[in-house]
C-alpha positions in Angstrom: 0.0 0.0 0.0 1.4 3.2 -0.4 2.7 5.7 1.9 0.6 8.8 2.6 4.0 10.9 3.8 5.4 11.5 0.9 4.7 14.8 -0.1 6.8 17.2 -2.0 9.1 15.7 -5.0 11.6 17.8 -3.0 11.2 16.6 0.1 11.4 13.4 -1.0 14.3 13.9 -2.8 16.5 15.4 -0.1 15.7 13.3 3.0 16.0 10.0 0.2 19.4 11.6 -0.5 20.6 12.0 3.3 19.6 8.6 4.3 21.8 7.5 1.4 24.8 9.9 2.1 24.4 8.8 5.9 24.4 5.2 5.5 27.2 4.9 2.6 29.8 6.3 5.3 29.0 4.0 8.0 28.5 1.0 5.5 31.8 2.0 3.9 33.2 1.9 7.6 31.9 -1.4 8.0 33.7 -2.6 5.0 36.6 -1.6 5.8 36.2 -3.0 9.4 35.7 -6.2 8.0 38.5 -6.1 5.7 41.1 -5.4 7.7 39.9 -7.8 10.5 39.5 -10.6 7.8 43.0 -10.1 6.1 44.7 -9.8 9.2 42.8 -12.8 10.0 43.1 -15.2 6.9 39.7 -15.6 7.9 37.3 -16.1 4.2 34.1 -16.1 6.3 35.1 -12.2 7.0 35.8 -11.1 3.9 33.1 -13.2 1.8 31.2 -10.8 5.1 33.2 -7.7 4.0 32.3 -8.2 0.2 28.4 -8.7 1.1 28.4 -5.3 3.6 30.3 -3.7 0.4 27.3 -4.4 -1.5 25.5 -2.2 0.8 27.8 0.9 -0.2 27.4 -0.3 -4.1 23.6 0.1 -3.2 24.1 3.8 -1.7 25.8 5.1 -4.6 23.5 3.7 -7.4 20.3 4.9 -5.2 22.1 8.5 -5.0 22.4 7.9 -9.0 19.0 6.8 -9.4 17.6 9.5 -7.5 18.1 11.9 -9.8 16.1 10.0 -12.9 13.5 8.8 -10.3 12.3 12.1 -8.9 12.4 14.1 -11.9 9.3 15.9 -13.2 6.6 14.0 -16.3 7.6 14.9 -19.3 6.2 14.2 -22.6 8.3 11.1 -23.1 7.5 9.9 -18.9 3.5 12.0 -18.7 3.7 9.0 -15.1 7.0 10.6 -13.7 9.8 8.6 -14.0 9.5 7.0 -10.3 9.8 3.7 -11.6 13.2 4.3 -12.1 13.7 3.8 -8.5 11.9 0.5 -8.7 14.6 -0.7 -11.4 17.2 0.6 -9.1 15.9 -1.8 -6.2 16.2 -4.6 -8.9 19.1 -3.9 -9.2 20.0 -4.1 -5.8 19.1 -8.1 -6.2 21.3 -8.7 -9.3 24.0 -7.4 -7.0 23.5 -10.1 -4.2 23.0 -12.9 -6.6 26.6 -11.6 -8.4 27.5 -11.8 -4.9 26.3 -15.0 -3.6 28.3 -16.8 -6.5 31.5 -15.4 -6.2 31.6 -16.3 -2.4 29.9 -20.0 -2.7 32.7 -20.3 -5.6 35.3 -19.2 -2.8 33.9 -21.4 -0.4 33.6 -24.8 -2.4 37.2 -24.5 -3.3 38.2 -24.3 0.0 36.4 -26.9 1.2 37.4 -29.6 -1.6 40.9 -29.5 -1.9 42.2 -25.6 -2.2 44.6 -25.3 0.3 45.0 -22.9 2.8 46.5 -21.6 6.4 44.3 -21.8 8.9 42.9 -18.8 10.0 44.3 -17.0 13.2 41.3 -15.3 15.2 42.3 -12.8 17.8 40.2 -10.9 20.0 40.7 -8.1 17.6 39.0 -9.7 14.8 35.7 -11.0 17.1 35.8 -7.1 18.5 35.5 -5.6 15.0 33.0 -7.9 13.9 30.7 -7.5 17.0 31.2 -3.3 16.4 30.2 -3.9 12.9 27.1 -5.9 14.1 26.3 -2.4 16.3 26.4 -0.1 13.4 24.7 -2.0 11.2 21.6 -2.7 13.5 21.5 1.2 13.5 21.4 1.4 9.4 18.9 -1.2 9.0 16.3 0.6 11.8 17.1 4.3 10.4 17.1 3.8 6.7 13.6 1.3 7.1 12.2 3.8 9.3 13.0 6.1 6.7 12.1 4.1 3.8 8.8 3.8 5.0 8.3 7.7 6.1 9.0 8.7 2.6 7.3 5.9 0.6 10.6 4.8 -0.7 11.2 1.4 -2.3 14.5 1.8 -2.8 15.2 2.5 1.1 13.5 -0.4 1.8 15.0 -2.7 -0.4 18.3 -1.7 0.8 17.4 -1.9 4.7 16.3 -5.4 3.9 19.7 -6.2 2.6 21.2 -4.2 5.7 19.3 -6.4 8.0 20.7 -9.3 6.3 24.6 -8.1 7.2 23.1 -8.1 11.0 22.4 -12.1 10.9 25.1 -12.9 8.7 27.3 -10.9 10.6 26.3 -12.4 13.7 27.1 -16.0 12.9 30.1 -14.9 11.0 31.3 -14.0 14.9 29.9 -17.1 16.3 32.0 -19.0 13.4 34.9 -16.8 14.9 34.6 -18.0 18.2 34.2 -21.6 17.1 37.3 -21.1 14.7 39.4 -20.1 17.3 38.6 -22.8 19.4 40.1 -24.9 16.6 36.9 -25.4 14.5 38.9 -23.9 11.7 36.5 -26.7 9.3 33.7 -24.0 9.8 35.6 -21.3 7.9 34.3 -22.0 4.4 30.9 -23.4 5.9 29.8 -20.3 7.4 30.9 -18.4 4.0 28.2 -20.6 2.1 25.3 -19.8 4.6 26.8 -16.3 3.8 26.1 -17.3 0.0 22.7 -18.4 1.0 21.5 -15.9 3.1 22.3 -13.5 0.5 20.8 -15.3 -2.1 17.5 -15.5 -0.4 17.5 -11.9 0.1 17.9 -11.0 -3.4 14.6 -13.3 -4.3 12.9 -11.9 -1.6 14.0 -7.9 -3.6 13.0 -9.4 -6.7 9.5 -11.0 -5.7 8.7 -7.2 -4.0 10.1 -5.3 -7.4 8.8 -7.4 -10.6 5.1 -7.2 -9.7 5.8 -3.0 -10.2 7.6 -3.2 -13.2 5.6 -5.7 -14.8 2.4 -3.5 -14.5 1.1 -6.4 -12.1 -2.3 -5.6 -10.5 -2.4 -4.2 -6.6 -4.9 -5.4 -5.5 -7.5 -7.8 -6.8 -10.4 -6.0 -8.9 -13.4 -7.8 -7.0 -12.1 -5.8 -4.0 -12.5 -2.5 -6.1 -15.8 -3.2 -7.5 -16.7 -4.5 -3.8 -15.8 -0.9 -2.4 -16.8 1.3 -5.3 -20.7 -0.9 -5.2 -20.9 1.0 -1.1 -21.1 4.3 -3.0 -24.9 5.1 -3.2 -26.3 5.9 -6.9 -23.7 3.1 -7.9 -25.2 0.4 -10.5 -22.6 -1.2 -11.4 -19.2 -1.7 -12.9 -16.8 -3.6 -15.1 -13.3 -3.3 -16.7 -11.2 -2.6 -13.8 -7.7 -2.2 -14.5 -5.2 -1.5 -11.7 -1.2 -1.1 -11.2 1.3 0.8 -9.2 3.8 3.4 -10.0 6.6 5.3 -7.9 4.0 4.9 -4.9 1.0 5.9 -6.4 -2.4 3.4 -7.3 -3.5 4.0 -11.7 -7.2 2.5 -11.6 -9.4 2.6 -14.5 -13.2 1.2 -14.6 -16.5 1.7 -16.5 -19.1 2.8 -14.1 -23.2 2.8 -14.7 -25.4 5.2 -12.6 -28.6 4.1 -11.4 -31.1 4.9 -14.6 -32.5 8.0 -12.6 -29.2 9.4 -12.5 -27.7 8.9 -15.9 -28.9 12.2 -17.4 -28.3 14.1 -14.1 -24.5 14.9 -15.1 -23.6 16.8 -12.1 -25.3 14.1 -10.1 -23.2 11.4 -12.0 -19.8 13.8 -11.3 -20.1 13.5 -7.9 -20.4 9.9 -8.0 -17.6 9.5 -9.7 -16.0 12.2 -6.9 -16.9 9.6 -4.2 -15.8 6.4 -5.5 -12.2 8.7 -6.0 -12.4 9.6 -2.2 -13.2 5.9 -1.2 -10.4 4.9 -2.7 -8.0 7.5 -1.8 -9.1 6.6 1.5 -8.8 2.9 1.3 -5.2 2.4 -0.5 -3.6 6.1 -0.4 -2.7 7.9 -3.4 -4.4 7.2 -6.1 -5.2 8.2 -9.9 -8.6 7.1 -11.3 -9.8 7.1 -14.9 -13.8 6.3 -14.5 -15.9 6.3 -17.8 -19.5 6.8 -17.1 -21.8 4.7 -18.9 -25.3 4.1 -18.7 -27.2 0.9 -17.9 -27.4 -1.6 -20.5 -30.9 -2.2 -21.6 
């Protein structure tokens, strides 16, 4: 449903771009966190973590791009707006993860049939940097949802949900540590493939929130429409109902009939039409509806 906060295009524009400015410095703190710990370390559970959180600063930087096409005025090539290009941006962000999941489960299945490498040497730096990365990132994932969701943004979102992800990936990258330097050093590579996974899963659940947008996929069903425009009184009927979302905003179109008294009363039949508009700016937020007045078939 859509969010009923977002209200000027440059509002929206300039507290999508500060979430984004804010979080790509403390994600690109993270990263490098994470990479020094993990080199220092030999650990590949840390830096298949490291490349995953540097995803998150990949994300930043193409949403700060994006948001220049996506909140741009309708022209005559875009008369919608171009906030779909913000949509395509959150797809993005789930080609990213999958790129990502493959070059670590690559790293990972090499490792652990028959690539060779030193064991890796945990110190209590290492489990303190990934337990401060676990901090900051907790931080990210609440601000920029809570933000997401202020503003109506889908890219915010999208990333937060990948965010979140660094926070329980993250977390059993340090349990892994602790295990590792007990002398489970085995677990290295295993925990990088639930990194894979975890990752992996993420990016579907992106993509399954993004295609239904940019495929022009209906809202909501159209029996729940009719069913709501039907409580309007002087309603008679109606038929051809076509709904789809855009940058935040509901396009419906229907064919409406008056009750037979009313069809030749056209300001009567205009505020009909004004109702069922309110009803369903009430009922799903902003919304844009075409309504073609016919009268009753005979």
């Amino acid at each position: 449903m859509p969010n009923n906060n977002r209200t000027t295009s440059d509002e929206y524009k300039n507290g999508v771009r500060w979430v984004l400015l804010l979080t790509l410095i403390l994600n690109l703190i993270v990263v490098v966190g994470k990479l020094i710990a993990g080199t220092i370390a030999g650990s590949l559970s840390v830096i298949s973590d490291a490349i995953h959180s540097s995803v998150d600063s990949i994300n930043n930087i193409v949403g700060l791009v994006v948001m220049k096409f996506a909140t741009a005025e309708p022209d005559e090539t875009h008369p919608y707006g171009h906030a779909k290009f913000e949509t395509l941006g959150a797809f993005a962000i789930a080609g990213f993860l999958f790129v990502t999941c493959y070059q670590i489960a690559l790293s990972a299945i090499k490792r652990i049939f028959g690539e060779s490498a030193p064991n890796p040497e945990v110190t209590y730096l290492t489990i303190g940097v990934m337990a401060v990365t676990i901090v900051v990132n907790i931080f990210v994932t609440v601000y920029e949802h809570r933000e997401g969701k202020r503003l109506g943004s889908d890219f915010l979102v999208a990333d937060a949900i990948h965010t979140k992800s660094d926070v329980y990936v993250s977390f059993s990258v340090l349990i892994g540590l602790i295990l590792i330097r007990m002398g489970f050093y085995w677990l290295d590579p295993v925990v990088s493939l639930g990194v894979a996974a975890f990752i992996a899963w993420n990016g579907y659940q992106i993509f399954k929130a993004t295609v239904p947008v940019l495929v022009d996929a209906a809202p909501m069903p159209a029996e729940t429409i009719a069913n709501l425009v039907h409580e309007v009184q002087g309603v008679h009927s109606v038929h051809d109902i076509r709904s789809r979302s855009h940058g935040g905003e509901i396009y419906i179109e229907m064919h409406l009939h008056v009750k037979e008294h009313l069809e030749k009363d056209h300001v009567a039949s205009h505020a009909i039409t004004e109702e069922v508009e309110r009803r369903l700016e009430k009922e799903f937020g902003h919304v844009t509806a075409t309504i073609h007045v016919e009268p009753v078939p005979s």
